[in-house]
VMD Tcl script that draws the C-alpha trace (Angstrom):
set ca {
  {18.44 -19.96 1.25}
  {17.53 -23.74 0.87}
  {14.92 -24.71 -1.28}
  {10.98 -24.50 -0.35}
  {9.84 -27.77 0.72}
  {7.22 -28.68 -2.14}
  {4.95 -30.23 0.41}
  {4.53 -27.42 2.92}
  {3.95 -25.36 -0.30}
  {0.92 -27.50 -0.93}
  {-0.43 -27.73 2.35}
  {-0.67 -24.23 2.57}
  {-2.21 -23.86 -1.16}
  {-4.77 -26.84 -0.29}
  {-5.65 -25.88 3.87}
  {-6.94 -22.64 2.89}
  {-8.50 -23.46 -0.64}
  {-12.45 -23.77 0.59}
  {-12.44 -25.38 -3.53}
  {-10.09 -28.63 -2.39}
  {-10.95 -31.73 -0.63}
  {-10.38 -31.25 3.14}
  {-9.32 -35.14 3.24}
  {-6.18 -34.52 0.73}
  {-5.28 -31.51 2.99}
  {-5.11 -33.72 5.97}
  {-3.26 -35.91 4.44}
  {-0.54 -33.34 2.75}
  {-0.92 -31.92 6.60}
  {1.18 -34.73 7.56}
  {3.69 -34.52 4.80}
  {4.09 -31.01 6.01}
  {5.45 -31.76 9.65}
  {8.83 -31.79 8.78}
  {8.98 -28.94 6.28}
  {10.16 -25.50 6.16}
  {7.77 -22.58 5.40}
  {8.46 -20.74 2.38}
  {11.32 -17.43 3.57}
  {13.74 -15.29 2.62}
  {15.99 -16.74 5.41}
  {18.20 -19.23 5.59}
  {15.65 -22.15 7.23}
  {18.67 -24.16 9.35}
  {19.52 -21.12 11.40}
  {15.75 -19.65 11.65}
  {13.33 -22.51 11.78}
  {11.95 -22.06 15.37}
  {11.04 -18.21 15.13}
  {9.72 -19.06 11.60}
  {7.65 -21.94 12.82}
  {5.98 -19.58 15.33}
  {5.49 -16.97 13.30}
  {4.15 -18.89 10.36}
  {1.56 -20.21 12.99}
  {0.74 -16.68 13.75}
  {0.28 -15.85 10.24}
  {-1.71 -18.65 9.55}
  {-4.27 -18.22 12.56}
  {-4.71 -14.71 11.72}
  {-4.77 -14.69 8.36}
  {-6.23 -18.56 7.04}
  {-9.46 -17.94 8.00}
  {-10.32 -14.60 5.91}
  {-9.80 -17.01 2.70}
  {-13.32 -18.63 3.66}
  {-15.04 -15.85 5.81}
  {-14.66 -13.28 2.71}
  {-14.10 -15.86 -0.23}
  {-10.75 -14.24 -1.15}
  {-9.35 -16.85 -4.00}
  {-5.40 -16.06 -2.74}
  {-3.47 -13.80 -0.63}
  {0.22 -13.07 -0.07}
  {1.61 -12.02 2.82}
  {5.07 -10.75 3.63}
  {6.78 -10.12 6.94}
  {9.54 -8.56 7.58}
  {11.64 -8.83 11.24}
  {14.87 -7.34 11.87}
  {15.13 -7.19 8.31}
  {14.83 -10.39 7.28}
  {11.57 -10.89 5.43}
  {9.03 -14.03 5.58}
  {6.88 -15.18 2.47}
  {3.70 -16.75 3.14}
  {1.21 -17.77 0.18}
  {-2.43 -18.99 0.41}
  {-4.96 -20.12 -2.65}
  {-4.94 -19.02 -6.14}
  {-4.28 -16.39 -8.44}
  {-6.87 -17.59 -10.68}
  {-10.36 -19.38 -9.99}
  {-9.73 -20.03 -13.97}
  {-6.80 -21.90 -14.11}
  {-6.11 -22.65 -10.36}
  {-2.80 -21.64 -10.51}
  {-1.23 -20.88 -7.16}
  {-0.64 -17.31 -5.75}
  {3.50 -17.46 -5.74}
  {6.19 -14.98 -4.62}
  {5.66 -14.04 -8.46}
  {2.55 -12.94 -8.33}
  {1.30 -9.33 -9.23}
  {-1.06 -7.80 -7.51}
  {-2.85 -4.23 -7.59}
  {-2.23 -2.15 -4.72}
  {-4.58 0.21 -4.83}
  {-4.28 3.27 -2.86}
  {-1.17 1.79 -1.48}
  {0.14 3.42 -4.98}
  {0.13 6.82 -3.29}
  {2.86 6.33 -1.18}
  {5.35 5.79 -4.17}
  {3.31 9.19 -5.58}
  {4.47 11.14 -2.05}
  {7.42 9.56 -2.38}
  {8.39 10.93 -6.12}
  {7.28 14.54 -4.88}
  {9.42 14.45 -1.40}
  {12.49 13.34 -3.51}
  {11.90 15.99 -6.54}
  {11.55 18.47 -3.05}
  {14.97 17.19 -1.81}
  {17.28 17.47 -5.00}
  {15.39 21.23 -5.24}
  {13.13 20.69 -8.03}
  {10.14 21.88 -6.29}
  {8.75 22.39 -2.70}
  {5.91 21.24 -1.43}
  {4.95 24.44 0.04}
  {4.55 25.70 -3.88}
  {0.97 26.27 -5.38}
  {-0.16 23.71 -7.99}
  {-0.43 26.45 -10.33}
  {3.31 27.04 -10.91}
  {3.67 23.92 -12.17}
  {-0.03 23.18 -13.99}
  {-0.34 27.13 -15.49}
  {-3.78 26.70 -16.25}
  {-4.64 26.57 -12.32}
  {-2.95 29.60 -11.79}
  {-5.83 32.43 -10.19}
  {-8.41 29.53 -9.09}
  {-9.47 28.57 -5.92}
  {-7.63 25.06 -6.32}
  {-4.32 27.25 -6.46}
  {-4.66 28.36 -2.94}
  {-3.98 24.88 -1.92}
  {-0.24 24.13 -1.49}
  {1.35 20.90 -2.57}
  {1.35 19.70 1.06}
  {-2.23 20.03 1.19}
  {-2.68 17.97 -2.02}
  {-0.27 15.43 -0.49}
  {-2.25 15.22 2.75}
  {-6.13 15.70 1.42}
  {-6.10 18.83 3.31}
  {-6.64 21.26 0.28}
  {-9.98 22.54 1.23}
  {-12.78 19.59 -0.29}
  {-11.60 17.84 -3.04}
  {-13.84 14.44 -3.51}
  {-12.98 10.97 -3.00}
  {-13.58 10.72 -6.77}
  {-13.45 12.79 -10.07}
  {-17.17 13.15 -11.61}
  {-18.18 10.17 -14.21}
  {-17.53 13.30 -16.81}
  {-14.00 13.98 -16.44}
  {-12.22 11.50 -18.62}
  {-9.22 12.67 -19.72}
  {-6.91 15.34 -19.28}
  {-8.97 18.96 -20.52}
  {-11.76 17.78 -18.65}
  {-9.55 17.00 -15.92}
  {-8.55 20.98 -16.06}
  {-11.49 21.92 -16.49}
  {-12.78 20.14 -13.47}
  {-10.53 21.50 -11.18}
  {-11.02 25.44 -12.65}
  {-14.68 24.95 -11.77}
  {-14.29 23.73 -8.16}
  {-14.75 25.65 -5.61}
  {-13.56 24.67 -1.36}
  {-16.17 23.79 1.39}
  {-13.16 25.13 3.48}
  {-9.64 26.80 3.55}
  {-6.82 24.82 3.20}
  {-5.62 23.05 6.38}
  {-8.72 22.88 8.10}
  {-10.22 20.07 7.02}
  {-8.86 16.35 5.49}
  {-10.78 14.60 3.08}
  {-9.35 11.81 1.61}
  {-9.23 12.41 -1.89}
  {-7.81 10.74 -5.30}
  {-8.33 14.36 -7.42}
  {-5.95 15.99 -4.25}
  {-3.00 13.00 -4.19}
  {-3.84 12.58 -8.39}
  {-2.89 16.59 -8.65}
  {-0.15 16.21 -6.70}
  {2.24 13.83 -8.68}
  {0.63 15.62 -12.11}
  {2.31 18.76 -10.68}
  {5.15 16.36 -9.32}
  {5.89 14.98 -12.92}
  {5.16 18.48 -14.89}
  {8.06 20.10 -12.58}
  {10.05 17.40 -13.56}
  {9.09 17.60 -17.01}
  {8.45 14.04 -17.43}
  {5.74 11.88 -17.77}
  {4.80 10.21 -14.66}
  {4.73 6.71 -14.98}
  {7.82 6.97 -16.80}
  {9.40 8.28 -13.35}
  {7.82 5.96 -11.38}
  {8.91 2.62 -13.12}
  {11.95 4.36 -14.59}
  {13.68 6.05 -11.86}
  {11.88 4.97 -8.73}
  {11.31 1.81 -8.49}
  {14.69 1.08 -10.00}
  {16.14 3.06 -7.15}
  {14.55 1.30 -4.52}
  {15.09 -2.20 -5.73}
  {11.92 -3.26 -7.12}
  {12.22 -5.20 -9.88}
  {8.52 -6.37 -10.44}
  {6.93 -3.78 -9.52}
  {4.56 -1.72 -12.69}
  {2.01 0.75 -13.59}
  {1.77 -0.95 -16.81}
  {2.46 -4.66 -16.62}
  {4.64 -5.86 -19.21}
  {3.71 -8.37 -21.76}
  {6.05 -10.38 -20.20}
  {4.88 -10.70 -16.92}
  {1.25 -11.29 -17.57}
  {1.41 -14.18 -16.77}
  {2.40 -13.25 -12.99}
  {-0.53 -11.23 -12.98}
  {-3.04 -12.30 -10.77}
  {-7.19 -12.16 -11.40}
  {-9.16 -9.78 -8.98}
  {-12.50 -11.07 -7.71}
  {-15.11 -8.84 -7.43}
  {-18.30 -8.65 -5.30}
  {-19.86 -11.08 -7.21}
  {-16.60 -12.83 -8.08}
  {-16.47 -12.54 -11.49}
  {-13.03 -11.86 -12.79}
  {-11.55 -8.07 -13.27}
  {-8.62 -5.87 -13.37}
  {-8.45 -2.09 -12.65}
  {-9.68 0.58 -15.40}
  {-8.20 3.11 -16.59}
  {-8.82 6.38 -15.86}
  {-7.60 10.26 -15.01}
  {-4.99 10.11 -12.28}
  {-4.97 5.75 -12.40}
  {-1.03 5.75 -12.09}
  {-1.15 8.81 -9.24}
  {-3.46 7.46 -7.16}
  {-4.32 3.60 -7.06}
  {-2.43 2.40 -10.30}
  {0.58 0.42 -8.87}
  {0.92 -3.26 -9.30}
  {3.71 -5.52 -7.48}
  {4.95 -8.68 -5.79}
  {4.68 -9.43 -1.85}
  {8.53 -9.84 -2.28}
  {8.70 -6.47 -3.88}
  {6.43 -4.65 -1.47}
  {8.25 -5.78 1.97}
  {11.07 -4.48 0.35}
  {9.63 -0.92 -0.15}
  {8.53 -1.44 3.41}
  {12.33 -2.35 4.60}
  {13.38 0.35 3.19}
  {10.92 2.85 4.94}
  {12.02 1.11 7.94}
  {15.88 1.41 7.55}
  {16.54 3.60 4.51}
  {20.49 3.96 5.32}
  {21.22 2.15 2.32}
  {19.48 4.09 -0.34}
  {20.51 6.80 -2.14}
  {21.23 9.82 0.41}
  {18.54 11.97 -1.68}
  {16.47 8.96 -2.13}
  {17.15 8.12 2.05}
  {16.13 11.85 2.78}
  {12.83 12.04 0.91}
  {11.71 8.65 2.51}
  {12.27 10.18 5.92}
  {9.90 13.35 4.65}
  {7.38 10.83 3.82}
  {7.41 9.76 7.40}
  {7.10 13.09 8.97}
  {3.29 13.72 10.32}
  {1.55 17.08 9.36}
  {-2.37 16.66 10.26}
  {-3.56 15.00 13.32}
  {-6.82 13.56 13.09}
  {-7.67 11.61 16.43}
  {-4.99 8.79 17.34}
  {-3.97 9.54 13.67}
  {-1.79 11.85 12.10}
  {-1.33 12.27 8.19}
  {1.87 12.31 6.63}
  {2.65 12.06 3.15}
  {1.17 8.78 1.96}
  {1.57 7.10 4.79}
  {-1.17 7.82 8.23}
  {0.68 6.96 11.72}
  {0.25 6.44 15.13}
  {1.84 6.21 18.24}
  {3.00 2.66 18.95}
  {1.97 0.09 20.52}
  {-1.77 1.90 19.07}
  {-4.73 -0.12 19.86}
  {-6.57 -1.99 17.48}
  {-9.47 0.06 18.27}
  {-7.78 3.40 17.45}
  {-6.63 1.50 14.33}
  {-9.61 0.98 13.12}
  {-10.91 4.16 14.04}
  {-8.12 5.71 11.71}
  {-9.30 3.43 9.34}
  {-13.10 3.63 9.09}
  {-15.08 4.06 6.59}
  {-15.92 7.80 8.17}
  {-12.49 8.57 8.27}
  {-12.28 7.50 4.11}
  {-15.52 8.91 2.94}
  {-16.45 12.06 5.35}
  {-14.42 15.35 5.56}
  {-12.78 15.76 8.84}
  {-11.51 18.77 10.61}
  {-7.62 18.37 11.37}
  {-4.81 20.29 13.52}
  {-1.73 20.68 12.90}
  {0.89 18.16 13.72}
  {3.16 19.25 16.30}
  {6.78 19.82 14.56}
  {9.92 17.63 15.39}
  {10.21 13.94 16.42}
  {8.16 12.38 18.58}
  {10.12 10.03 21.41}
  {7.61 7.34 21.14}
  {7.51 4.36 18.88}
  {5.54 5.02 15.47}
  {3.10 2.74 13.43}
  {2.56 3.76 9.50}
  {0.33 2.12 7.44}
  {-1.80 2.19 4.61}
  {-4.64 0.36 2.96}
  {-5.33 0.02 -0.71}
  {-8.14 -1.66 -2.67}
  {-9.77 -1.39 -5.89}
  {-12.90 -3.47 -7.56}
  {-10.95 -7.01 -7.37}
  {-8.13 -6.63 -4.97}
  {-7.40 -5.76 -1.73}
  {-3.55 -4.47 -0.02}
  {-2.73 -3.48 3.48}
  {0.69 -2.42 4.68}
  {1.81 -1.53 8.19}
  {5.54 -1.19 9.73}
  {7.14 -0.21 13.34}
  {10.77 1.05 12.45}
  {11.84 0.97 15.96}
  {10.09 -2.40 16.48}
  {11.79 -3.33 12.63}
  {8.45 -5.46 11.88}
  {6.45 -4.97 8.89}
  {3.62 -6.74 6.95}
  {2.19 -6.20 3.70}
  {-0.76 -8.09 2.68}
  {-1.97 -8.55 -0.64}
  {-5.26 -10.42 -1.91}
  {-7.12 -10.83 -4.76}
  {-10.09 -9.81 -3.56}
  {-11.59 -6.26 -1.86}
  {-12.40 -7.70 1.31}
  {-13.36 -5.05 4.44}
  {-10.33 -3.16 5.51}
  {-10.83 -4.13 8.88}
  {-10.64 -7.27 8.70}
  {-6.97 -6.32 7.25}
  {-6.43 -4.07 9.78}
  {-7.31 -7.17 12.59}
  {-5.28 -9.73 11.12}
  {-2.20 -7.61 10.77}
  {-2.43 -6.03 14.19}
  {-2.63 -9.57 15.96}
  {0.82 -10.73 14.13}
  {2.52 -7.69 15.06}
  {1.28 -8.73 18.93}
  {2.51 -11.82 18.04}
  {6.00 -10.32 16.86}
  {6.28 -7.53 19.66}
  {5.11 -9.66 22.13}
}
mol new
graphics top color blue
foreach p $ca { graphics top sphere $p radius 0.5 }
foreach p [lrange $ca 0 end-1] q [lrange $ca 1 end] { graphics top cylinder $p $q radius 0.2 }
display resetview
């Protein structure tokens, strides 16, 4: 790979930073002609497919930056597995530093994928199934209504009710128990999906109690090792701190994610655009992992709920592709996030069609949105430092994969 031309890297910085003079990014425009954009690939042999997709990615995803003053974004592509770096504004307002390849973001609810993920591989080396009640593995469940649920249910927010959210009174782990002793289903399990941090949260407790470990531990010890990731956290180090981007909030003062019961399960991850294209390369061609590891990442992918043009799988919701961008967004709505919906079940066995996953993820100052074709091999994950409206995500992304499929 040759190295990044210093100039495009500034025109790309200064075009989309609403905080710069728009005379000095004319003027580093013209420097830029003859540069490379910043990629993975080597820039002699790719430079006219890069050019047009980096003018894809800027059209559709430049103007957010001043339409929902997000300070920086990343966003990664990945074609026939080869991915694509492309990096707008800052990762601090503070000290204007510019959003790198380095950078650390949160993820969000993205995090739940890597949370399916653990369970379907503990479920392929035989340490539990997913068809198993919570209560075998959290004792203290064991004869309450929460224990009805299976594991699959918890994976797909299909136990019977669970809430978006724990109460402001559960704050650590007894209450947490207690909580879920208490509740009581608005419906039996499989009838209805309600996307829920309590139901995925439960899940890799259970997940990381069968495997009598604790679950961050797993998740930065054995799982993102095995996949590759090598700046990818629950906890950020020391160390990298200084990678670690600033999240904006509504009224764009500075934050970072709290802490709180089921963080790490269900919104807690934090990585690079480089890192998360990778997870996404691997979902889409997985014949180099691990054949456990390759196995459960296929399980992620099968669908088990169909909700309209949607079906839930295990993290990740899917769609027949090419989907519209209305039936995106549908799947995608705030109705579909906050409201309990009934479901059907998925039809078993492989579909012959073409299939879209994806998955959005924000919390108070940041904002992630991944989406991948494996028989198209195109991917994008999008990562920003500020929780702007998913659909705006959603639109972006869907007219770069026109652009790309097209």
């Amino acid at each position: 790979m040759g190295p990044r031309c210093a100039e495009w890297k500034l025109y790309r910085v200064l075009v989309f930073d609403r905080r710069l003079l728009p005379a000095v990014a004319a003027a580093l425009l013209l420097l830029s002609v003859a540069c490379t954009p910043a990629s993975r690939d080597d820039p002699e042999t790719t430079e006219p497919a890069v050019g047009g997709l980096a003018a894809a990615v800027d059209a559709a995803y430049g103007p957010l930056l001043d339409e929902y003053d997000v300070p920086g974004l990343a966003v990664a592509v990945s074609v026939d597995g080869q991915s694509h770096l492309f990096e707008y504004g800052v990762a601090s307002t503070d000290t204007g530093e510019a959003v790198t390849a380095d950078t650390v973001f949160e993820i969000g609810s993205v995090s739940k994928t890597f949370t399916t993920l653990l369970a379907a591989l503990a479920q392929e080396r035989g340490q539990l199934s997913l068809d198993d009640h919570p209560g075998r593995y959290v004792p203290e469940l064991g004869g309450h209504p929460i224990d009805a649920a299976t594991l699959l249910n918890l994976a797909t927010y299909t136990a019977g009710g669970l809430p978006l959210q724990f109460p402001d009174t559960v704050t650590d782990e007894a209450e947490m128990i207690s909580y879920f002793q208490q509740w009581r289903p608005t419906a039996p399990p499989g009838q209805l999906r309600e996307y829920s941090n309590p139901s995925i949260g439960l899940l890799g407790h259970a997940t990381a109690a069968a495997l009598d470990e604790d679950f961050t531990a797993l998740i930065e010890g054995q799982l993102f090792p095995a996949l590759g990731l090598r700046h990818s956290y629950i906890d950020v180090p020391e160390s990298e701190i200084g990678h670690y981007a600033w999240g904006y909030n509504s009224d764009g003062e500075p934050v970072r994610v709290n802490p709180g019961v089921f963080d790490a399960q269900a919104y807690g991850v934090k990585t690079t655009a480089a890192d998360l294209i990778e997870f996404v390369e691997a979902n889409m061609d997985p014949t180099g992992l691990d054949p456990e590891l390759r196995r459960a990442v296929e399980a992620t992918h099968d669908g088990h709920f169909e909700l309209g043009a949607m079906t839930q799988g295990l993290g990740w919701e899917q769609y027949r592709y090419p989907v519209s961008l209305d039936d995106l967004l549908a799947g995608n709505s705030t109705t579909v996030s906050l409201e309990a919906q009934p479901v059907n079940p998925a039809p078993e066995g492989q579909s012959s069609t073409a299939t879209l996953f994806n998955k959005t993820g924000s919390t108070d100052g940041f904002g992630a949105y991944v989406v991948f074709v494996p028989e198209q091999r195109i991917g994008i994950a999008m990562l920003a430092n500020k929780n702007f409206p998913n659909s705006a995500r959603i639109t972006a992304a869907h007219a770069v994969l026109d652009h790309l499929s097209g």
